[in-house]
Structures are given as C-alpha cells and as structure tokens.
C-alpha positions in Angstrom: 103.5 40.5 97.8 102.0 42.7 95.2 99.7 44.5 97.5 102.1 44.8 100.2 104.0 47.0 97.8 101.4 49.0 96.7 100.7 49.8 100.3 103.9 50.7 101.3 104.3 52.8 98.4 101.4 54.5 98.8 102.3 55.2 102.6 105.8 56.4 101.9 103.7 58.9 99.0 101.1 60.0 101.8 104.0 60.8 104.3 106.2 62.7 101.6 102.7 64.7 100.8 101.5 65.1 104.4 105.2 66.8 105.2 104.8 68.9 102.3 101.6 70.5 103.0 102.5 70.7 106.7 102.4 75.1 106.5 99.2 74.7 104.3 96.5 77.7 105.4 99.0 78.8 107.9 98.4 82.4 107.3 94.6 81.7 108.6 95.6 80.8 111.8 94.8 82.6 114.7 98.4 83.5 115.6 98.4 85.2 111.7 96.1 87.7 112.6 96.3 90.4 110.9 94.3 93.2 113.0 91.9 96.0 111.8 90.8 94.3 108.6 87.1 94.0 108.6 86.5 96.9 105.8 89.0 94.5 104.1 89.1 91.6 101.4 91.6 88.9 101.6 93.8 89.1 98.9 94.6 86.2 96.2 98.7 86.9 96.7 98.7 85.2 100.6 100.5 82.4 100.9 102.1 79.8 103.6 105.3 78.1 103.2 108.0 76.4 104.9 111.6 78.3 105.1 114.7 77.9 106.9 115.5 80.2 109.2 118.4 82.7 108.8 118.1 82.5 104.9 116.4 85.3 102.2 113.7 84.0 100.4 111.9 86.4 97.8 108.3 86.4 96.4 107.0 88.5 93.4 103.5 90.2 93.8 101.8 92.4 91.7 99.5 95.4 94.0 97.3 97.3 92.1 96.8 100.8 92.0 93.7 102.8 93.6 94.0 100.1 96.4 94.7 100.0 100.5 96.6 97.1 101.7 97.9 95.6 104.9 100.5 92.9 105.0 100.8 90.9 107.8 103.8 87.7 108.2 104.0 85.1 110.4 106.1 82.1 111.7 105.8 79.8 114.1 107.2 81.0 117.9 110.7 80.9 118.3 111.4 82.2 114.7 110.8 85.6 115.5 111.8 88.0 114.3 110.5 88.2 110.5 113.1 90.6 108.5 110.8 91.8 105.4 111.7 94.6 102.6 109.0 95.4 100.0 110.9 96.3 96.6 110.1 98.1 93.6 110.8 95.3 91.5 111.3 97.9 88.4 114.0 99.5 89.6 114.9 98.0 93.0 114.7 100.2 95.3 113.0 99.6 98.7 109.6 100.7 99.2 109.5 99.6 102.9 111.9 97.9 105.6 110.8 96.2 108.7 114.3 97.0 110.4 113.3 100.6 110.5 110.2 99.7 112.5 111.8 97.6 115.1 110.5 94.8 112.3 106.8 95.0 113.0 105.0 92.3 111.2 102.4 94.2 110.0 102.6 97.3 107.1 99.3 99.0 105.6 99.8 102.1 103.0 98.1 103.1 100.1 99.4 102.0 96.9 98.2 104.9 93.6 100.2 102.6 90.9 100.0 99.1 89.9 103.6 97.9 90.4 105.2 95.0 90.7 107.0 94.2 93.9 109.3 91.2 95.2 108.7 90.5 99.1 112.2 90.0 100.4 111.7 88.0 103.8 114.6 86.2 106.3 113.4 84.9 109.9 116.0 85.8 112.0 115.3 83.6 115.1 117.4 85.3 117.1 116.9 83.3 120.2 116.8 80.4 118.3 119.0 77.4 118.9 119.9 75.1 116.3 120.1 71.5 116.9 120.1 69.9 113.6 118.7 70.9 110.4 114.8 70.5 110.9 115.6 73.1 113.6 116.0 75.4 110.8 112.2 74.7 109.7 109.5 76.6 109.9 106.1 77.8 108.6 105.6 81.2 107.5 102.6 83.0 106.3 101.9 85.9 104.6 98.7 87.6 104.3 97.8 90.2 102.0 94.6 92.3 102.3 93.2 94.8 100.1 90.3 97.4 99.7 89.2 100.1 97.2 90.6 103.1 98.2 87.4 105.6 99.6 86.5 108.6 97.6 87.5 111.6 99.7 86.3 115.3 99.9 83.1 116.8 99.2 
C-alpha cells in the first residue's frame, strides 16, 4: 500500500512538473528564429513562458550601454499577433511599440545607455477562438541578442 502511494505521488509530481516546463527552450526553436544574428551572442535575458492570450504580462531587463541588440518573440500559431512595447522603466515612457510596425516580431537598435526596461507583451490572437480556458494557453519566447557596438570612422 505504501509503495503504491509513493508511486502515485510521484506520478501526479512528474505530471504537475512535466506541464510546467512544457514552454521550456521555446525561444530556440526553429519557429523563434530570430534572423541576421550570426555577428551576434545570445543574450542571458531570453526567456520562454506560458501566457494567456489577450492579457499584459511585463518583464524587467536590464540592456547595457555600447551594445547592438535584436529582440525577437514568439508564440505558438494561432496566437499571433504578439503586441510588445519596450519602456523606459525610469520614467515610463515608450522606447518602441510594435503597433506602429504592423507588430513585427522582431526590433534591433543600438542602445548608448545602460537602462533599465520592462517588456510589456499581450498576444492578441485575433483569429483565435476560445473554447475553454487552456485555449487561452500558450508558449511564448523571447530572445534577446547582443553585440559590441563596432568602432566606426577612421
């Protein structure tokens, strides 16, 4: 009786654990790729998560200055499209918008300041239908990549 116990309770632990860590290195996936980045280093700030659709989640990351980045996000099909602001967590004001770039999931820019910045992000899933709350589910992945910014002139 014992062991059956211990079995089942390790089971039920697995499956709690296994649902958990469903998204896990979803940002590496081919459908995450984030294009133009060979002269680039994967930065320590990418992450992969599970959100519900149609809600604002925000994530705090600190760029540094004297660095090139791109930012790509992700989610899993049907989810699309990916609403994301980068804010000046100092004084929030928006540093970039999606909306204004028919949200394109992909930013690069040049960043001269270390700064703090929270990554507003919604999945919209506009053609999305909703059947029941684990419709609402999905992964999404954001990858951050970063190089020295090249000396320039003579």
């Amino acid at each position: 009786m014992n062991r059956f116990i211990i079995i089942i309770s390790f089971l039920l632990f697995y499956a709690s654990y296994a649902q958990g860590q469903s998204c896990y290195g979803f940002h590496l996936t081919k459908g995450c790729d984030v294009r133009d980045t060979e002269e680039y280093k994967n930065f320590s700030a990418s992450r992969s998560v599970m959100v519900e659709a149609q809600r604002t989640y925000k994530y705090q990351v600190t760029l540094y200055g004297g660095y090139d980045y791109k930012i790509g996000l992700c989610t899993e099909k049907g989810y699309y499209p990916v609403h994301f602001k980068i804010i000046n967590a100092e004084d929030n004001s928006v540093f970039y918008d999606n909306y204004d770039d028919d949200y394109v999931e992909t930013v690069g820019f040049t960043n001269d300041n270390t700064r703090n910045v929270i990554m507003e992000i919604t999945l919209l899933a506009s053609d999305m239908e909703f059947k029941d709350s684990a419709d609402l589910r999905a992964c999404l992945g954001i990858a951050f990549y970063w190089r020295k910014v090249p000396k320039l002139g003579f």
